[in-house]
Chimera marker file (.cmm) of the C-alpha trace (Angstrom):
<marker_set name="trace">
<marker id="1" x="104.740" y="187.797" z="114.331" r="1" g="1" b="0" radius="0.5"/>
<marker id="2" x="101.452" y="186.091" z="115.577" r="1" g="1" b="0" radius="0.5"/>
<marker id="3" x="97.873" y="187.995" z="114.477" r="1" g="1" b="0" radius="0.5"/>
<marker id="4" x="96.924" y="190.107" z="117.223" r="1" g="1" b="0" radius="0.5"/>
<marker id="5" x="93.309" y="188.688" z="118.005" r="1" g="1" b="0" radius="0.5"/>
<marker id="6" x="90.314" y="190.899" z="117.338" r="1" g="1" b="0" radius="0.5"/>
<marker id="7" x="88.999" y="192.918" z="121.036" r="1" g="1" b="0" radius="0.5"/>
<marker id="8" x="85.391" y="191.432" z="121.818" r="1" g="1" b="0" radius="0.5"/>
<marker id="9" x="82.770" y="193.850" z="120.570" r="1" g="1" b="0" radius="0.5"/>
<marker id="10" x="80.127" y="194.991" z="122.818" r="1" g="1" b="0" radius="0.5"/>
<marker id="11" x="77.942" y="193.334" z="119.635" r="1" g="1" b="0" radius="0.5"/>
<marker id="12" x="80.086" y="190.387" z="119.832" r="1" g="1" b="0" radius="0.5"/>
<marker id="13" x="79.373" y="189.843" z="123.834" r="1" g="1" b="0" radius="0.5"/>
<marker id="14" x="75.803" y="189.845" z="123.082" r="1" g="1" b="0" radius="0.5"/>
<marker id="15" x="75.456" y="187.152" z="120.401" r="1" g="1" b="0" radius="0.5"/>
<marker id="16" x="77.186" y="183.646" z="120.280" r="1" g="1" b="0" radius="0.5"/>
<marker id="17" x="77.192" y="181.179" z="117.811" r="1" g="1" b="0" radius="0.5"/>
<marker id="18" x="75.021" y="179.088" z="120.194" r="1" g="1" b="0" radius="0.5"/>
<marker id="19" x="72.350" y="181.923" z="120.041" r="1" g="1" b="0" radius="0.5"/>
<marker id="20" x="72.367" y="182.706" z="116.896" r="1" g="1" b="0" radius="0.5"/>
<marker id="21" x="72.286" y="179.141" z="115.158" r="1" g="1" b="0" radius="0.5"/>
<marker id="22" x="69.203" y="178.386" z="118.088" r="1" g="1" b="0" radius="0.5"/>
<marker id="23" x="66.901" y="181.835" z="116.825" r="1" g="1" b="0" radius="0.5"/>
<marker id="24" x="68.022" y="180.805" z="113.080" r="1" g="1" b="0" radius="0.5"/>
<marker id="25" x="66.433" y="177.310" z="113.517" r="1" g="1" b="0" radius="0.5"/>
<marker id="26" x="63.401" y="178.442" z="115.388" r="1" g="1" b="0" radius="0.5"/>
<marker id="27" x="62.530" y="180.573" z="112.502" r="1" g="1" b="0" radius="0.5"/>
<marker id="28" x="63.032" y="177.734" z="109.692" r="1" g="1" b="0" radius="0.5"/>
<marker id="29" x="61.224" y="175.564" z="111.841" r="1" g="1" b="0" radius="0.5"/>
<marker id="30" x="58.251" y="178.274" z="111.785" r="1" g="1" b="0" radius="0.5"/>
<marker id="31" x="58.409" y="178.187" z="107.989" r="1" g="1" b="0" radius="0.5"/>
<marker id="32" x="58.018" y="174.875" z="107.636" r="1" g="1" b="0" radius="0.5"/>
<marker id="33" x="55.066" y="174.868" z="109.836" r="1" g="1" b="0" radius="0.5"/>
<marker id="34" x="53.737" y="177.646" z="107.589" r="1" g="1" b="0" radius="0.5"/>
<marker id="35" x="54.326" y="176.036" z="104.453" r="1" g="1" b="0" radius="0.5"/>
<marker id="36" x="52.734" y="172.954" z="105.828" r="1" g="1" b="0" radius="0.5"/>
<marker id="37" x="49.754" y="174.775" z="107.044" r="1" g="1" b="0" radius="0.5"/>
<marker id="38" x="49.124" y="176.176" z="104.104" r="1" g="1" b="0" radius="0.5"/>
<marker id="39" x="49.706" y="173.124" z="101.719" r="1" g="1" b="0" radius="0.5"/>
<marker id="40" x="47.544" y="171.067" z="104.119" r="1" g="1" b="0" radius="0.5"/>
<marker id="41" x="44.574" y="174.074" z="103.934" r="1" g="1" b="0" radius="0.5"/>
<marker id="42" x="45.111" y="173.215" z="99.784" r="1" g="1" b="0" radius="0.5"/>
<marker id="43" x="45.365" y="169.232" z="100.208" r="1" g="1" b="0" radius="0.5"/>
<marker id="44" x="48.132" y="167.328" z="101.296" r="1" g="1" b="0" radius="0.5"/>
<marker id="45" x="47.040" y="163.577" z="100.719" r="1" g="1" b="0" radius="0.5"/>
<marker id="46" x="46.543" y="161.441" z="97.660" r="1" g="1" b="0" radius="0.5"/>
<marker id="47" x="43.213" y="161.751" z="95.495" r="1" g="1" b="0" radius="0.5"/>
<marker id="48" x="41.424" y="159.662" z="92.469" r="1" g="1" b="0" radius="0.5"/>
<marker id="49" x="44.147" y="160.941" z="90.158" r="1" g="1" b="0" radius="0.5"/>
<marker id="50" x="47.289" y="161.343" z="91.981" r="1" g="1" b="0" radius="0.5"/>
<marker id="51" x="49.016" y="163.800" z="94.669" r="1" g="1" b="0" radius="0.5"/>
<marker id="52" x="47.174" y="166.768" z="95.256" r="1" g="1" b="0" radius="0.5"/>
<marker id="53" x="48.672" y="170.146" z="94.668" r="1" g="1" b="0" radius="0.5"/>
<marker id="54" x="49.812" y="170.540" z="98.279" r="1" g="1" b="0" radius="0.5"/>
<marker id="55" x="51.143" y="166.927" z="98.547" r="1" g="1" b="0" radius="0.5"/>
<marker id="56" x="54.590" y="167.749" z="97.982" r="1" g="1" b="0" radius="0.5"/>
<marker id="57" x="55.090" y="170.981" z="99.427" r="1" g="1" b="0" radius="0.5"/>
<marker id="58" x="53.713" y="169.446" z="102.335" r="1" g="1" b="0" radius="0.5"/>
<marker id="59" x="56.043" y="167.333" z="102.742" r="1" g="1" b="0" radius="0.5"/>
<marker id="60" x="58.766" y="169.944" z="102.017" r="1" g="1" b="0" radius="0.5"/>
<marker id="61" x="57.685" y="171.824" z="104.949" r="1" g="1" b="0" radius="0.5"/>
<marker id="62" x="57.754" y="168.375" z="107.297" r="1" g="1" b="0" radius="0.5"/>
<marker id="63" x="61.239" y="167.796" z="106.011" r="1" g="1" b="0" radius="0.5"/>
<marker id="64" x="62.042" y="171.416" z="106.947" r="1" g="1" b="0" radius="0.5"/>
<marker id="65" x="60.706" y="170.634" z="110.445" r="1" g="1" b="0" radius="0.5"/>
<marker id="66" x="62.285" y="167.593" z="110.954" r="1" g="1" b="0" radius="0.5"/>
<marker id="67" x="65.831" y="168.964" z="110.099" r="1" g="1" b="0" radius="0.5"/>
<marker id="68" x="64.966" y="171.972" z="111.816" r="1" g="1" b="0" radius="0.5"/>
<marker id="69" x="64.281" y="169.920" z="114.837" r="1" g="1" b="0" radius="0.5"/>
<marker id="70" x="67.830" y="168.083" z="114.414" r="1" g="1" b="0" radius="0.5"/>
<marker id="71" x="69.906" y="171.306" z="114.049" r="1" g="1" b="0" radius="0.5"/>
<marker id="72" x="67.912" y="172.590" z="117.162" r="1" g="1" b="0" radius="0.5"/>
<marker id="73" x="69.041" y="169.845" z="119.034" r="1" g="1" b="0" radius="0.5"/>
<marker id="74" x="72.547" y="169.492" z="117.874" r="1" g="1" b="0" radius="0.5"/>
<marker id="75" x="73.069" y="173.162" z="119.265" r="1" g="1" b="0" radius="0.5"/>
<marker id="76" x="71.446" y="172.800" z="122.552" r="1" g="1" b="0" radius="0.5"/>
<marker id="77" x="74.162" y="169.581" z="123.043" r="1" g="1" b="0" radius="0.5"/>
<marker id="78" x="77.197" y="170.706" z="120.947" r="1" g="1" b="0" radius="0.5"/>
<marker id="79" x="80.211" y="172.359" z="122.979" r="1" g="1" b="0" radius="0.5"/>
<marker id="80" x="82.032" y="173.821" z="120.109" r="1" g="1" b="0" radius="0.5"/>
<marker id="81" x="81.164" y="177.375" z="119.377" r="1" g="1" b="0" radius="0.5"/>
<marker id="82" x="79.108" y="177.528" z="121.997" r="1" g="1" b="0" radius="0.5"/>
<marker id="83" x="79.995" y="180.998" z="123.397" r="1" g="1" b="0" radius="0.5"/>
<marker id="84" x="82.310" y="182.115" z="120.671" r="1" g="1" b="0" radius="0.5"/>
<marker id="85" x="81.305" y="185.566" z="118.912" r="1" g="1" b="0" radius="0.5"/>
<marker id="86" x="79.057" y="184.509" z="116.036" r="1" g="1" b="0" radius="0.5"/>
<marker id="87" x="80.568" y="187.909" z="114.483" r="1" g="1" b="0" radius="0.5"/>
<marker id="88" x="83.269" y="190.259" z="114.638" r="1" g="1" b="0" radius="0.5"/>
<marker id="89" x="82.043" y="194.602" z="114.139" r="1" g="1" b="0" radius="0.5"/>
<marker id="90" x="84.725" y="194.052" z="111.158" r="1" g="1" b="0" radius="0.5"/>
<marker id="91" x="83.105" y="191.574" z="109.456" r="1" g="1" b="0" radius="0.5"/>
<marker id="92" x="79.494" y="192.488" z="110.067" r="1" g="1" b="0" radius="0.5"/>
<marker id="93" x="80.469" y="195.931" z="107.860" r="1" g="1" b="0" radius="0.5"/>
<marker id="94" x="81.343" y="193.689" z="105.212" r="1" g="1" b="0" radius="0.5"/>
<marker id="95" x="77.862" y="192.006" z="105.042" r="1" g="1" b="0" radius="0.5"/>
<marker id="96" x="76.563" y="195.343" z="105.944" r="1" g="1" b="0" radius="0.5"/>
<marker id="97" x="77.688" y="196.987" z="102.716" r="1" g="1" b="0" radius="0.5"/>
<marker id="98" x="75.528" y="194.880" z="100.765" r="1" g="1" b="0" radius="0.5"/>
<marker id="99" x="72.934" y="194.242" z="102.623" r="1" g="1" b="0" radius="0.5"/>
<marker id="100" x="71.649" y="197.784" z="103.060" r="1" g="1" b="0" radius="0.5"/>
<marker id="101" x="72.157" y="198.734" z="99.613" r="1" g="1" b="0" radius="0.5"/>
<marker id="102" x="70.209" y="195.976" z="99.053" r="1" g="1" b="0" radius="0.5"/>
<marker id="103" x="67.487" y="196.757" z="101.159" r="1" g="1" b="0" radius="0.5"/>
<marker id="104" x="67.503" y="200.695" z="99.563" r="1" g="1" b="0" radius="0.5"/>
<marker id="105" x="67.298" y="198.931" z="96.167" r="1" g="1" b="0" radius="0.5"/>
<marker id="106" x="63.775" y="196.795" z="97.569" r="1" g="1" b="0" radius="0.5"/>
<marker id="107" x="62.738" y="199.990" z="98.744" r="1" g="1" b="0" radius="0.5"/>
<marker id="108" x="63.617" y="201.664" z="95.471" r="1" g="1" b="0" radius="0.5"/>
<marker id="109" x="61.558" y="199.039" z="93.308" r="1" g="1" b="0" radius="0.5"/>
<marker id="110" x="58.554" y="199.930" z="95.273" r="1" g="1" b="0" radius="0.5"/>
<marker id="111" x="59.084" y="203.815" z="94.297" r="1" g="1" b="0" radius="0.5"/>
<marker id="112" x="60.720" y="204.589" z="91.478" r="1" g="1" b="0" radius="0.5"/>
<marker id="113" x="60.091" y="200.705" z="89.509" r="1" g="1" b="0" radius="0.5"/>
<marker id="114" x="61.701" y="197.620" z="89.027" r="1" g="1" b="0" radius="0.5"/>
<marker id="115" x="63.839" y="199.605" z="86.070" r="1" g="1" b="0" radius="0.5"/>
<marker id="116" x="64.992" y="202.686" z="87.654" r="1" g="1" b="0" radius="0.5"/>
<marker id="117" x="65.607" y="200.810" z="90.446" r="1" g="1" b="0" radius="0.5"/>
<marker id="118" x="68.272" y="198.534" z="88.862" r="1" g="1" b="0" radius="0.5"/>
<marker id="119" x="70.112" y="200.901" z="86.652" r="1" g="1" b="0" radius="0.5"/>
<marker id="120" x="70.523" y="202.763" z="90.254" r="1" g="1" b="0" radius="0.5"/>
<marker id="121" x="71.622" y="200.105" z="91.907" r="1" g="1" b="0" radius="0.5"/>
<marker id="122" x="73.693" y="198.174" z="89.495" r="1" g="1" b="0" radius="0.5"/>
<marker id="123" x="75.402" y="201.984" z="88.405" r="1" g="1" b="0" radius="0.5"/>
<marker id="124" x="75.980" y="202.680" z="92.352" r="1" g="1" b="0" radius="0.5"/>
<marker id="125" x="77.616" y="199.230" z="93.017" r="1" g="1" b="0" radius="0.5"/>
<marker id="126" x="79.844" y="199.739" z="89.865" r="1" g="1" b="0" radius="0.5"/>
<marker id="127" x="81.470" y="203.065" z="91.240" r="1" g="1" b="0" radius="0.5"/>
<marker id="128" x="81.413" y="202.486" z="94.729" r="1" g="1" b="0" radius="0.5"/>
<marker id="129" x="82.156" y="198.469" z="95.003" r="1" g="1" b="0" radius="0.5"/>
<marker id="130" x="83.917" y="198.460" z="91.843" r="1" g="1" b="0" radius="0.5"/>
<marker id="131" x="85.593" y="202.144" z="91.539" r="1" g="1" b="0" radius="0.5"/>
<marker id="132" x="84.607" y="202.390" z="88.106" r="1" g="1" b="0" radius="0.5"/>
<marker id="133" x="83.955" y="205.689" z="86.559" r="1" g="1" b="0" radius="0.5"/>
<marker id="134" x="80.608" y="207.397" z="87.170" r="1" g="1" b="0" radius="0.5"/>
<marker id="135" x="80.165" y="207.381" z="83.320" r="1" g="1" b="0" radius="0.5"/>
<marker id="136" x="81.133" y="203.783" z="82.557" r="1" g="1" b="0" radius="0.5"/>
<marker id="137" x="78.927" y="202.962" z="85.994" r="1" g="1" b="0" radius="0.5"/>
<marker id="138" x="75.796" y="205.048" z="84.157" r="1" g="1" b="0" radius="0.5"/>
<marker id="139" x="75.599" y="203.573" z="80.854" r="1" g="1" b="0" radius="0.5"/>
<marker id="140" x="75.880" y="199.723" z="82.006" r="1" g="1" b="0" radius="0.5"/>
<marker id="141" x="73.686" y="200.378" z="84.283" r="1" g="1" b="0" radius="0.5"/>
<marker id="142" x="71.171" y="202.121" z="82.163" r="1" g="1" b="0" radius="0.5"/>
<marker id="143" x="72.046" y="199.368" z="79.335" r="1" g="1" b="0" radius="0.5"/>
<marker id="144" x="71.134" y="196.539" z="81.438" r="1" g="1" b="0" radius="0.5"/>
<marker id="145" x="67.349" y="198.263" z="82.918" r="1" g="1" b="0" radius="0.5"/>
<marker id="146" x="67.088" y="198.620" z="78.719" r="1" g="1" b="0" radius="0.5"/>
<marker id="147" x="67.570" y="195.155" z="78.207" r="1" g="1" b="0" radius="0.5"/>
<marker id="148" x="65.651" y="193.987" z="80.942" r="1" g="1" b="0" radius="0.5"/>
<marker id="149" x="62.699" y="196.117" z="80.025" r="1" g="1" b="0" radius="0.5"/>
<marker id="150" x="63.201" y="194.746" z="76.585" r="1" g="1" b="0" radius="0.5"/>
<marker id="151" x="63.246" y="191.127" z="77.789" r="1" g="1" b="0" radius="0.5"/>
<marker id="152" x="60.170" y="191.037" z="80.356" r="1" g="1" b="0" radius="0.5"/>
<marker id="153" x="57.707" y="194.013" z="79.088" r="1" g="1" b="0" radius="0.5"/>
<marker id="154" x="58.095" y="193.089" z="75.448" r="1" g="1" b="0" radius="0.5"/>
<marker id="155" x="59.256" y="190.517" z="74.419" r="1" g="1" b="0" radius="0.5"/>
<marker id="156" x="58.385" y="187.648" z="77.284" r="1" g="1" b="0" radius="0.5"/>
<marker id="157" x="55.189" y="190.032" z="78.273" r="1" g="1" b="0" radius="0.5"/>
<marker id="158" x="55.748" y="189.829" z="82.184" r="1" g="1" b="0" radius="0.5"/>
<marker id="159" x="54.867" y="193.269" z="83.449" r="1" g="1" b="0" radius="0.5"/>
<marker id="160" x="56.817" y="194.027" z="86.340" r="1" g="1" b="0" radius="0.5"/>
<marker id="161" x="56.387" y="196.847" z="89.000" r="1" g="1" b="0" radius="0.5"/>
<marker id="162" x="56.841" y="200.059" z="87.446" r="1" g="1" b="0" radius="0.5"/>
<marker id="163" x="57.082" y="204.019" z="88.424" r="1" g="1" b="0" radius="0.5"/>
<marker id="164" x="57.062" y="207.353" z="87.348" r="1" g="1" b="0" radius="0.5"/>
<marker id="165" x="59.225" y="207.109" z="84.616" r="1" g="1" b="0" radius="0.5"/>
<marker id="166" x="57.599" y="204.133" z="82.607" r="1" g="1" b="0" radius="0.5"/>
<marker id="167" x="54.255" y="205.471" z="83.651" r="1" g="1" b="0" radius="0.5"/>
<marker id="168" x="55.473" y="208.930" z="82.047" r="1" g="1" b="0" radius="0.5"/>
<marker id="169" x="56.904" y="206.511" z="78.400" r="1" g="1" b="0" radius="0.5"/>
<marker id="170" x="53.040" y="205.029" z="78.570" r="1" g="1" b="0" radius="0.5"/>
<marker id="171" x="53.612" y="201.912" z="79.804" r="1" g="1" b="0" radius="0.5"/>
<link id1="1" id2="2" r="1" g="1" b="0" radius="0.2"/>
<link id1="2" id2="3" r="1" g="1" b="0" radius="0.2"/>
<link id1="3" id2="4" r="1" g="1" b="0" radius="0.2"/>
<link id1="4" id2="5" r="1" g="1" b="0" radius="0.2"/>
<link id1="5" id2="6" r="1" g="1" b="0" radius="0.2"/>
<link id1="6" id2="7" r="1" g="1" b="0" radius="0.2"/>
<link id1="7" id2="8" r="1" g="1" b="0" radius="0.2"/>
<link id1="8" id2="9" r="1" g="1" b="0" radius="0.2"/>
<link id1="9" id2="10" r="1" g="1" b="0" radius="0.2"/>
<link id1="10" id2="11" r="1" g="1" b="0" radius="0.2"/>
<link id1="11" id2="12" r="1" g="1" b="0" radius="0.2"/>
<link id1="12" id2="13" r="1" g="1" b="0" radius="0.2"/>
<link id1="13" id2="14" r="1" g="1" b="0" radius="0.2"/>
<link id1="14" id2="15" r="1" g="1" b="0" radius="0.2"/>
<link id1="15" id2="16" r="1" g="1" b="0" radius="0.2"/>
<link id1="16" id2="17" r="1" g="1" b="0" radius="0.2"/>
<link id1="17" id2="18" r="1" g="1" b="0" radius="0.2"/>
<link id1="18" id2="19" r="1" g="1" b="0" radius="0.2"/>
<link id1="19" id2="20" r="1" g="1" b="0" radius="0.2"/>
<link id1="20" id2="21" r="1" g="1" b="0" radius="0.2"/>
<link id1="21" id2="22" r="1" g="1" b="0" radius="0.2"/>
<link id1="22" id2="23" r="1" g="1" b="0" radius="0.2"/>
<link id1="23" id2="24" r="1" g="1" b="0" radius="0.2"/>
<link id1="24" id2="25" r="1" g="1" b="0" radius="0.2"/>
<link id1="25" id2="26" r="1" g="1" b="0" radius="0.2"/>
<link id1="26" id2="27" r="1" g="1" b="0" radius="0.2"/>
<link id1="27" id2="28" r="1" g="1" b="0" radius="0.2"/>
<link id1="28" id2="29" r="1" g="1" b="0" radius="0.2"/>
<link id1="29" id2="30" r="1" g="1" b="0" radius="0.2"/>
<link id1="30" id2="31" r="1" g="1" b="0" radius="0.2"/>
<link id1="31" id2="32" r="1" g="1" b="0" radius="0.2"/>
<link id1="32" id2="33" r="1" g="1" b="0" radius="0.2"/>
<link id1="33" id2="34" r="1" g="1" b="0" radius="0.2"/>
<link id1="34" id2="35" r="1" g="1" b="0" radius="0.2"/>
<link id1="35" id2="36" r="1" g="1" b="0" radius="0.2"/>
<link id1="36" id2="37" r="1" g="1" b="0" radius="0.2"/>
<link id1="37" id2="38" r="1" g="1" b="0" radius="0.2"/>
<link id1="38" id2="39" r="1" g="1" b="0" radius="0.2"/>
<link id1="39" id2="40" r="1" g="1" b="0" radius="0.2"/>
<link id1="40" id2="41" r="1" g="1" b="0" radius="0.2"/>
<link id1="41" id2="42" r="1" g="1" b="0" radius="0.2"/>
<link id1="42" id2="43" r="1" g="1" b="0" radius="0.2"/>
<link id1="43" id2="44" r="1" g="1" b="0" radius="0.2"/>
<link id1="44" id2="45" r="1" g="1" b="0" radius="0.2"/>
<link id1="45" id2="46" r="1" g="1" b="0" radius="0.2"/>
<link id1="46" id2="47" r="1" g="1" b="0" radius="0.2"/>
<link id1="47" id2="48" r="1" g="1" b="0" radius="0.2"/>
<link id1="48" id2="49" r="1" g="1" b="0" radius="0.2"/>
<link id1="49" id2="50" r="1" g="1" b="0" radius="0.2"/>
<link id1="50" id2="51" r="1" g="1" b="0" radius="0.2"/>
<link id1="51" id2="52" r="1" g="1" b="0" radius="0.2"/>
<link id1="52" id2="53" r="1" g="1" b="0" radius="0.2"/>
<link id1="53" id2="54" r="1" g="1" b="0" radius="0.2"/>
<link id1="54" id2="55" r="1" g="1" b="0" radius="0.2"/>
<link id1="55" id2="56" r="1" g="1" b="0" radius="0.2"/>
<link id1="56" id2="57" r="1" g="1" b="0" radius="0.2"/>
<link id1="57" id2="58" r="1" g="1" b="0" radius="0.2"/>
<link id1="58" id2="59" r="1" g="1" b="0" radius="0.2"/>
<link id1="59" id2="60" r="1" g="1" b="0" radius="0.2"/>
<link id1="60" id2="61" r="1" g="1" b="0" radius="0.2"/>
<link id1="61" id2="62" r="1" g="1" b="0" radius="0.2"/>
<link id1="62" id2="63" r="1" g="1" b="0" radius="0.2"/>
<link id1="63" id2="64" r="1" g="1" b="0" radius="0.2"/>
<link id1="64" id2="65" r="1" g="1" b="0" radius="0.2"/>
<link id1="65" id2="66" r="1" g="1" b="0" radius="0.2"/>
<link id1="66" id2="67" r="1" g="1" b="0" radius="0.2"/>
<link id1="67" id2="68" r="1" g="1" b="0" radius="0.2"/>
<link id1="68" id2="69" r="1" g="1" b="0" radius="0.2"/>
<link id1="69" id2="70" r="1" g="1" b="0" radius="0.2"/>
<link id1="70" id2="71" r="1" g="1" b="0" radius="0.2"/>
<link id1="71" id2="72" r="1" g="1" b="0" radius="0.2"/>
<link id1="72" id2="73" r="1" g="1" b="0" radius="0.2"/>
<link id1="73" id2="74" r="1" g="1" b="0" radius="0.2"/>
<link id1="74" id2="75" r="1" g="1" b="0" radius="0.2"/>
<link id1="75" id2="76" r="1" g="1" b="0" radius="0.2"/>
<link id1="76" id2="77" r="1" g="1" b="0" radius="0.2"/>
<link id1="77" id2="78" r="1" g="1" b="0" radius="0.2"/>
<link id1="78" id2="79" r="1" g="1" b="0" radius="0.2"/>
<link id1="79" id2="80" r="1" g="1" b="0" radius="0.2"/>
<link id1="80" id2="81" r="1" g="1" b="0" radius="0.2"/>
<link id1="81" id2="82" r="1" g="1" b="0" radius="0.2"/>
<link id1="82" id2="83" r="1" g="1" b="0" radius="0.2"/>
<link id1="83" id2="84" r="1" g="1" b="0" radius="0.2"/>
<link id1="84" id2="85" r="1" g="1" b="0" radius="0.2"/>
<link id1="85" id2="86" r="1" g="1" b="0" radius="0.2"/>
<link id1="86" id2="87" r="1" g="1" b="0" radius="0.2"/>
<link id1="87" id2="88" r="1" g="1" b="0" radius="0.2"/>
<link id1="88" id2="89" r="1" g="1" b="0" radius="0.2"/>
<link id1="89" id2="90" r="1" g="1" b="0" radius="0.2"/>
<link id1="90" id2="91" r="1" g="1" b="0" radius="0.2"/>
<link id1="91" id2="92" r="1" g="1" b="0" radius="0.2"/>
<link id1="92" id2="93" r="1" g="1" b="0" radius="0.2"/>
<link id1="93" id2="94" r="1" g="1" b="0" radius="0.2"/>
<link id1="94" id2="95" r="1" g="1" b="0" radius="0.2"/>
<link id1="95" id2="96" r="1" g="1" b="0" radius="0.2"/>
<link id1="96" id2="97" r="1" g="1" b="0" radius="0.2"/>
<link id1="97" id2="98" r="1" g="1" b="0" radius="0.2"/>
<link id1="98" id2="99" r="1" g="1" b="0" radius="0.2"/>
<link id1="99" id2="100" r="1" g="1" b="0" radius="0.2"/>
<link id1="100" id2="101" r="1" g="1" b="0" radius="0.2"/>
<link id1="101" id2="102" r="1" g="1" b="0" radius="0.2"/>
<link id1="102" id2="103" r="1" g="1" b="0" radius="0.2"/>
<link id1="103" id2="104" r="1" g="1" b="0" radius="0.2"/>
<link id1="104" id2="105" r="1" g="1" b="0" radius="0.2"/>
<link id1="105" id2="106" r="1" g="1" b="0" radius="0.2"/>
<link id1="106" id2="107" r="1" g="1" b="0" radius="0.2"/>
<link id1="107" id2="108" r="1" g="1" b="0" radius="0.2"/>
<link id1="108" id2="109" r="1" g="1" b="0" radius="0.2"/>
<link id1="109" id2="110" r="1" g="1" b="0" radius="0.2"/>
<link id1="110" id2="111" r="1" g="1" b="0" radius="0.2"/>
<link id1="111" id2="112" r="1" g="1" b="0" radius="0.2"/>
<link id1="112" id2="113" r="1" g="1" b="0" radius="0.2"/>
<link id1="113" id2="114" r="1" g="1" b="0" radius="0.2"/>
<link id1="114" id2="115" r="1" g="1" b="0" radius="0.2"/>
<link id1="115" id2="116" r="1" g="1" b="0" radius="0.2"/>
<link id1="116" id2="117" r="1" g="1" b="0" radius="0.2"/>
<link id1="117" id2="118" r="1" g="1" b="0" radius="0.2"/>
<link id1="118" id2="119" r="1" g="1" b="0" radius="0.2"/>
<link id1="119" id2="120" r="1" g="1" b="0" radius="0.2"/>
<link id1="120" id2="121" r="1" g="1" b="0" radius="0.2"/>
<link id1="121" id2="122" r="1" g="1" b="0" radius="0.2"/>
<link id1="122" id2="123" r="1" g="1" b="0" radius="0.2"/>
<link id1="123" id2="124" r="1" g="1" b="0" radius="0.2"/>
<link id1="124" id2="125" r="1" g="1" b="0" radius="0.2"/>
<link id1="125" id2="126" r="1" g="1" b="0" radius="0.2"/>
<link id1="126" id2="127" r="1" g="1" b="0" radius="0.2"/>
<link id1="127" id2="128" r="1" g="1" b="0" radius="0.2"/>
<link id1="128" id2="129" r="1" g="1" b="0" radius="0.2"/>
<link id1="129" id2="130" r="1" g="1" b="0" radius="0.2"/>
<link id1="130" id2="131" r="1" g="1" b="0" radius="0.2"/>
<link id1="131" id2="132" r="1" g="1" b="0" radius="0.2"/>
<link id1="132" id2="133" r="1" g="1" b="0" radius="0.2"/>
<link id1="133" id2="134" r="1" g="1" b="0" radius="0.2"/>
<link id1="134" id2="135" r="1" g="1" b="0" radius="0.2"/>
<link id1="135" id2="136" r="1" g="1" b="0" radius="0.2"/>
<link id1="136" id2="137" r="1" g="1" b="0" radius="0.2"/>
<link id1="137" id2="138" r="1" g="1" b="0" radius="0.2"/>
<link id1="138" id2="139" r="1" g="1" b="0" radius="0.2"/>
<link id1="139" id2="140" r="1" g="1" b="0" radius="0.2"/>
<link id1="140" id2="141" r="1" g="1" b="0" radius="0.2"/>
<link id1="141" id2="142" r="1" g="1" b="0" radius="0.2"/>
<link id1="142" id2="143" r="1" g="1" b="0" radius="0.2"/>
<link id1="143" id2="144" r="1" g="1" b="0" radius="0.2"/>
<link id1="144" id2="145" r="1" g="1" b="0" radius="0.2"/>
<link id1="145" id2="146" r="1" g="1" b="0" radius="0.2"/>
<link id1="146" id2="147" r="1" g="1" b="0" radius="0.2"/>
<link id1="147" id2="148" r="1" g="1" b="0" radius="0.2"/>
<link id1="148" id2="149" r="1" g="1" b="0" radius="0.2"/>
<link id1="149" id2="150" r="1" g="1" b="0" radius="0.2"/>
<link id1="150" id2="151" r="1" g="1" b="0" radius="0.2"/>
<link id1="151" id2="152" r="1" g="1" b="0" radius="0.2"/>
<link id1="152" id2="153" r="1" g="1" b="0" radius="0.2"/>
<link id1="153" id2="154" r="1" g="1" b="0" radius="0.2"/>
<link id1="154" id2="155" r="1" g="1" b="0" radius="0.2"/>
<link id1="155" id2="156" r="1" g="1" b="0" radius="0.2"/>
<link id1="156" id2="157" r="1" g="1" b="0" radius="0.2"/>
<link id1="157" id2="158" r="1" g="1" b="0" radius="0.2"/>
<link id1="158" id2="159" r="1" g="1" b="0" radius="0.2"/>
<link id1="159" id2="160" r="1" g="1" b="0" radius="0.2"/>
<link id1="160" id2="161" r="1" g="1" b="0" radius="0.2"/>
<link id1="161" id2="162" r="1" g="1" b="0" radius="0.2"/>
<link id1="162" id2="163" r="1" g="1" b="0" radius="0.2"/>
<link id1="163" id2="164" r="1" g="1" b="0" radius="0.2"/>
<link id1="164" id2="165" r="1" g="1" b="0" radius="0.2"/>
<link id1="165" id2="166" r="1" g="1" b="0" radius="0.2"/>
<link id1="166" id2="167" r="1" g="1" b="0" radius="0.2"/>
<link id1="167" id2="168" r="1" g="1" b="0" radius="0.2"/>
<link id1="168" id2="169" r="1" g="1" b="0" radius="0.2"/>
<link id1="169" id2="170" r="1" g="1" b="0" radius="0.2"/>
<link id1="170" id2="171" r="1" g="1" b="0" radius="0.2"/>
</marker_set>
């Protein structure tokens, strides 16, 4: 019995792989040119003693370019994939299910701290992604925001971001 292939999504008729893979490059090409505009604003070239700091990054972002350049062109030319579906609605919930947890947990570093934040995030992925139970979920996940606090704020002395509830502890 042959796979019954997957109805084109109204998402799916308005992005191809062509499209896609032509805005991806565009924006790593931009990067490059920002991270050789920058470097160059620090010094790019060679001084008395040696490379300045922005002589390798420099050239980082030129290599960027330049392969930027090469994919760019490759897709304008290339025939294969060229109006295939660069992604299926079932597929995009799979990236979709970590991506916006993801994003929650950026958004959750910025209010309730770095710590918080994780033992959420790590606790929530545990019993949703991983069906474990909500208890065995809440203590690794408070475990590893202990040891990470631990690790950074005392014993390597990084201070990361923090919230309400290490601002309430004193720190």
């Amino acid at each position: 019995m042959e796979a019954k292939p997957e109805k084109a999504s109204l998402l799916a008729r308005w992005t191809s792989h062509r499209a896609v893979d032509a805005a991806v490059v565009v924006v790593t090409f931009l990067i490059g040119i920002a991270v050789m505009t920058d470097t160059y604003r620090l010094g790019a070239g060679w001084a008395k003693g040696g490379p300045q700091s922005g002589y390798f990054p420099f050239r980082i972002g030129a290599i960027i370019c330049i392969a930027s350049a090469a994919v760019f062109a490759r897709t304008l030319v290339s025939a294969h994939r060229r109006n295939e579906a660069f992604v299926q609605w079932r597929r995009l919930r799979l990236v979709l299910a970590i991506l916006l947890p993801t994003l929650a947990y950026i958004l959750g570093i910025q209010l309730l701290g770095i710590y918080v934040a994780s033992a959420l995030f790590i606790a929530g992925f545990m019993r949703i992604a991983g069906k474990y139970h909500w208890v065995k979920s809440a203590l690794v996940g408070i475990a590893t925001a202990a040891v990470l606090f631990w690790l950074f704020e005392l014993e390597f002395l990084v201070p990361l971001p923090k919230g309400p509830l290490e601002r309430l502890l004193g720190y």
